[in-house]
N, C-alpha and C positions, 0 to 999 in steps of 0.2 A: 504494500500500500504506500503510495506516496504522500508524502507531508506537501504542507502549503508548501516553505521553504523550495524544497526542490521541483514543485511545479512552476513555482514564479520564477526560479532561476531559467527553467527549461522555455518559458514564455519568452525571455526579455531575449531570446537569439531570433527568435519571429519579428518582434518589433521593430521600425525602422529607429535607424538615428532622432530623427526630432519627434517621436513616441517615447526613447528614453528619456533625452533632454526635458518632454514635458511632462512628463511623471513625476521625476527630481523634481524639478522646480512647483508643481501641486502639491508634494508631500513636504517641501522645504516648506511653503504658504500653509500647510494646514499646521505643521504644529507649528508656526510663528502665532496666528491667527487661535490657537486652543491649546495650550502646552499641555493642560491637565488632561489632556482625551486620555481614555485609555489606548487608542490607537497607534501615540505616537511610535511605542515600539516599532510597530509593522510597517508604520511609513519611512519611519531607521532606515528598517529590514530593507525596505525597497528602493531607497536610494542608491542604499551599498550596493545591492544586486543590478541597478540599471547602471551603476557607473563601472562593476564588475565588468558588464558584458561590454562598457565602451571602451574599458583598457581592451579586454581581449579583441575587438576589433582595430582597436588599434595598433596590437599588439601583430597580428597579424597583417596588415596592411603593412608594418616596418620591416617584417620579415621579406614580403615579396621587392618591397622596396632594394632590399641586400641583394637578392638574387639577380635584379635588373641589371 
């Protein structure tokens, strides 16, 4: 059975670039805007995860970069 965690990680490689971009910045806005939600963990959670997948896009984009 998969946990949230590694379904949301599995999602954010589907998402485009300005899908992660605007997620981060929703979930940076929701808990500026509500510190006390009980939420803020998950929006944490999902920052980490969408900026995860832009290093590793990046990460790879630098690789092919070497090879050129």
């Amino acid at each position: 059975m998969e946990n949230w965690h590694s379904y949301y990680i599995k999602s954010c490689k589907v998402k485009s670039t300005d899908s992660l971009l605007y997620i981060m910045q929703d979930c940076k806005n929701a808990i500026a805007a509500y510190p006390e939600n009980p939420k803020c963990d998950q929006y944490m959670d999902e920052i980490h995860y969408c900026a995860m997948e832009l290093r590793r896009r990046r990460d790879i984009a630098d690789r092919k970069g070497e090879q050129a």
